[in-house]
N, C-alpha and C positions, 0 to 999 in steps of 0.2 A: 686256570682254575683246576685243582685237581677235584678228582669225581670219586667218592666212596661209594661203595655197594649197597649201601641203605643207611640211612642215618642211625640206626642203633649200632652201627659199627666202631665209632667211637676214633681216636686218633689214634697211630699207630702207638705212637709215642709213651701214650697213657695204661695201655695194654701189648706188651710186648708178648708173644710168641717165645715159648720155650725150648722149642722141638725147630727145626728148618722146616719139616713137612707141616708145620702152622703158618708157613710164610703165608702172608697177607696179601691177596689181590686187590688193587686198588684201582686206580684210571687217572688217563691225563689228556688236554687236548694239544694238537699237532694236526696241521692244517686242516684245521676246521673237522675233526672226525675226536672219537674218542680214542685213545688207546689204552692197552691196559700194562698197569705197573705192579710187581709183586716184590712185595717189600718183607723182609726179617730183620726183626732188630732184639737180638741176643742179648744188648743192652754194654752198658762201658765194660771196661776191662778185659771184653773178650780178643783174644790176639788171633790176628791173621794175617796171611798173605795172597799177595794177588796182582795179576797183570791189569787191571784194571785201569780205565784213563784217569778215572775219580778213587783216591784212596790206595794207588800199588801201592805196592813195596812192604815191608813187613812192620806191625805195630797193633797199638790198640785202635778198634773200633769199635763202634756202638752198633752199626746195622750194616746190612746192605741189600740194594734196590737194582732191579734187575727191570728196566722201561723197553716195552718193545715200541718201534717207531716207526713211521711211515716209510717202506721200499723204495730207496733213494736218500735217505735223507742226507740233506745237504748243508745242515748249521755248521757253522763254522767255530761255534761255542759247546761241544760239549760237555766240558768239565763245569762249565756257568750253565748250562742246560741239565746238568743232573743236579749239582747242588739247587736250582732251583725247586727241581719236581722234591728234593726229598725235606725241605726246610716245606712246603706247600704241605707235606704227608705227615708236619709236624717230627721230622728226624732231628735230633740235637746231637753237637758234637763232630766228629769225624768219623765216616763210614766208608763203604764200597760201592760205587756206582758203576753199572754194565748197561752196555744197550745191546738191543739186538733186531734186526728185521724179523725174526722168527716170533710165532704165535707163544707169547707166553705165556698164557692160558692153557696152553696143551703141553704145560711144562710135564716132566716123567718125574718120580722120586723113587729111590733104592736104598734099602738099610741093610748094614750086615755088624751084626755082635754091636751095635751102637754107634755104627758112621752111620750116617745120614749123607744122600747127596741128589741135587736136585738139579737135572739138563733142561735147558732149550735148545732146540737145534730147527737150524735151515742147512741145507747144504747143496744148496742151488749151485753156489760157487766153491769148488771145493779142486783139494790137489794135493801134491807130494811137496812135503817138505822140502825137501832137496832138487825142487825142479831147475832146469839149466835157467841161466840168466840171458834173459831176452833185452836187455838193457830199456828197460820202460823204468824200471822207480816207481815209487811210490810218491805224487805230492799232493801236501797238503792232510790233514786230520784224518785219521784211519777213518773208514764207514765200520755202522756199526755191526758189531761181534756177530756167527750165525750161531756158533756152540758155547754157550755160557754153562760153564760146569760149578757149582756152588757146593761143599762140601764142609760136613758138622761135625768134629769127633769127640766126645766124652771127656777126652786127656790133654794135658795140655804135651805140646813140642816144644823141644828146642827151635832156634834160629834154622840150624841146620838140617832137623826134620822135618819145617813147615818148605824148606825149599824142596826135600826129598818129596816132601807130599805133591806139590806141583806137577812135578815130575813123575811120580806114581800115576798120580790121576791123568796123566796124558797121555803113558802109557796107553793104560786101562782104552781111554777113548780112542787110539787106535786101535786097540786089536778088536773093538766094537763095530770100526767103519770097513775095517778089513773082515771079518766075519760076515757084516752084512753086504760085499760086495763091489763098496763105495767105491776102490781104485783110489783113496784119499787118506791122507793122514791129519785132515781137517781142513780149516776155511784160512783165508789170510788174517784173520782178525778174531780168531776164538781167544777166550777169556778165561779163567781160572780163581776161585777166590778159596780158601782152604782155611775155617774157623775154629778155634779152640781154645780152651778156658785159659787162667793167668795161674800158674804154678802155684801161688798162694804156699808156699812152704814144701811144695808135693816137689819133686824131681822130675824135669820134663821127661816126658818121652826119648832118646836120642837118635831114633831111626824109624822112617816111616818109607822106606823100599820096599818092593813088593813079596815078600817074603819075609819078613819084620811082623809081629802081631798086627798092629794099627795099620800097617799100609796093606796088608793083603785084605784086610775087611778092606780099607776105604779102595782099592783097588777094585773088586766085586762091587761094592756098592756104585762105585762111577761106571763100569762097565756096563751094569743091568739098566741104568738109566737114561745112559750114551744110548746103547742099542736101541731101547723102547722108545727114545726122542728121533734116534737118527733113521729109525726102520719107518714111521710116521710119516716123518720129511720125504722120503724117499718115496711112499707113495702116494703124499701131497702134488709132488715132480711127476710123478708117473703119465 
């Protein structure tokens, strides 16, 4: 059963959020506790990209729902575990579903010239990209994400600048984890979802690098919310 914050809150569905920084905290249960789920639903047509296990790759979606979940969790149905929680939240359509062990309640938000971008972070378990191979592998469904980066920009992009954005905003979350000390270039299982409108007749964007108008805002904006989520985390571990 999913849990709303009080019954005059109405379905997400019916009242969509305009802004990312209105994303909607909601709740869900998982063994026997509540959790809490924060959901943005920008509505159809809006085009994104994102690593995500529910909704990657690049297209239109309608929302996306970011469920934090019990430490450990062990379903073996993610992708039928988020479309559930988001058809329960009343979400219609195709979206972006993220999980993550991190408090999402203590999400960060940063704006700059009109990106919006919104982090959770744990980084309990965290490392270098490029660490030596220990031959362990990976098996069986990633656990879930600890840095979930969510990101809103004004304009729309190209294909090729919604993948540049990815990339920007990754950037950006490094040099936040290196700044504050981390030794890490993120968790095994960080996430990215990167939102913006449908060209409607406009001319996309066609560069969103960090040094391109659009990507050095949404670079700033990921970095000051990275920081603030990942500085948090870090004295959560403390």
């Amino acid at each position: 059963m999913l849990l709303r914050p009080s019954a005059s809150s109405g379905s997400v569905a019916s009242t969509p959020p305009s802004a990312l920084s209105d994303a909607v905290l909601l709740g869900h249960e998982e063994d026997g506790r509540r959790w809490p789920l924060l959901v943005w639903a920008p509505g159809p047509g809006t085009r994104m990209v994102s690593s995500a296990v529910l909704g990657g790759g690049i297209g239109e979606r309608a929302w996306v729902l970011n469920a934090q979940v019990p430490p450990g969790y062990a379903r073996l149905d993610p992708v039928a575990h988020l479309r559930t929680l988001a058809e329960r939240a009343g979400l219609d359509g195709l979206g972006v579903g993220l999980m993550t062990a991190a408090p999402v309640t203590g999400r960060h938000c940063a704006a700059d010239g009109g990106v919006e971008a919104v982090v959770t972070a744990g980084i309990g378990v965290r490392g270098w990209a490029a660490a030596p191979d220990d031959g362990a592998g990976t098996v069986g469904p990633p656990r879930p994400g600890t840095i979930n980066i969510i990101v809103s920009l004004p304009v729309p992009l190209s294909d090729a600048a919604l993948v540049n954005a990815v990339a920007t905003a990754t950037e950006a979350k490094v040099q936040a984890l290196v700044e504050l000390g981390a030794d890490a270039s993120g968790t095994p299982t960080d996430a990215v979802c990167v939102a913006c409108p449908p060209a409607d007749g406009t001319p996309p964007e066609p560069f969103a690098g960090p040094r391109s108008l659009w990507g050095a805002r949404l670079a700033r904006a990921v970095h000051r919310a990275t920081r603030a989520a990942c500085a948090e985390a870090l004295a959560r571990d403390a």
